[in-house]
C-alpha positions, 0 to 999 in steps of 0.5 A, a space after each residue: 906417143 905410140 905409133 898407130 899401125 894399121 893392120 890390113 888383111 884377109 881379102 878376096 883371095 883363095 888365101 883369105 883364111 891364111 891372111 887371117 892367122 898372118 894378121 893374128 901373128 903379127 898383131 900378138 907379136 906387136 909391142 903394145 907398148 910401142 904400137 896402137 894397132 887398128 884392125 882392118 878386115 877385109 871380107 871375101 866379098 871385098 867389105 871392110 870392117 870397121 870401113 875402108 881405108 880412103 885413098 885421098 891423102 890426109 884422109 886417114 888422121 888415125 893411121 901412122 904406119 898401114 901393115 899389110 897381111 894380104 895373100 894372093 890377089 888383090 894383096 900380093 899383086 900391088 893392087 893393095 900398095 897402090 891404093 895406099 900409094 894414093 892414100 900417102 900412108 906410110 907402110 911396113 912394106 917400105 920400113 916406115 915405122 916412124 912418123 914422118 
């Protein structure tokens, strides 16, 4: 079974076009093979596509692994990990690249 990575980025932050081509990066070096990989964009004005992420745990079935690309505020700051802190997801950060 693959592991499903969830891949965050872009962001309200000045860095947003540099979260995006991180995102692309990542996204072409991950094995298809070993990984599904879910995008999830975050528009400069804080939208999410295809939707958000929610922080009550259990609630993201689909999400083995989250990959977080952001840049700068609301990215680098923690923001980002604490919300997926709350969510209970797993992230790259943390080196959880397996199902627990």
């Amino acid at each position: 079974m693959k592991t499903r990575v969830a891949v965050l980025f872009g962001g309200r932050s000045g860095e947003h076009e540099v979260s995006l081509r991180s995102a692309a990066a990542i996204i072409a070096a991950l094995d298809s093979e070993r990984y599904e990989v879910s995008q999830f964009l975050i528009s400069k004005k804080g939208k999410w596509s295809p939707g958000p992420i929610s922080p009550e745990p259990g609630s993201n079935p689909g999400i083995d692994v989250v990959f977080p690309v952001l840049h700068g505020t609301f990215g680098e700051d923690g923001t980002m990990q604490g919300l997926l802190e709350l969510a209970a997801c797993p992230t790259s950060a943390r080196g959880c690249w397996r199902r627990p």
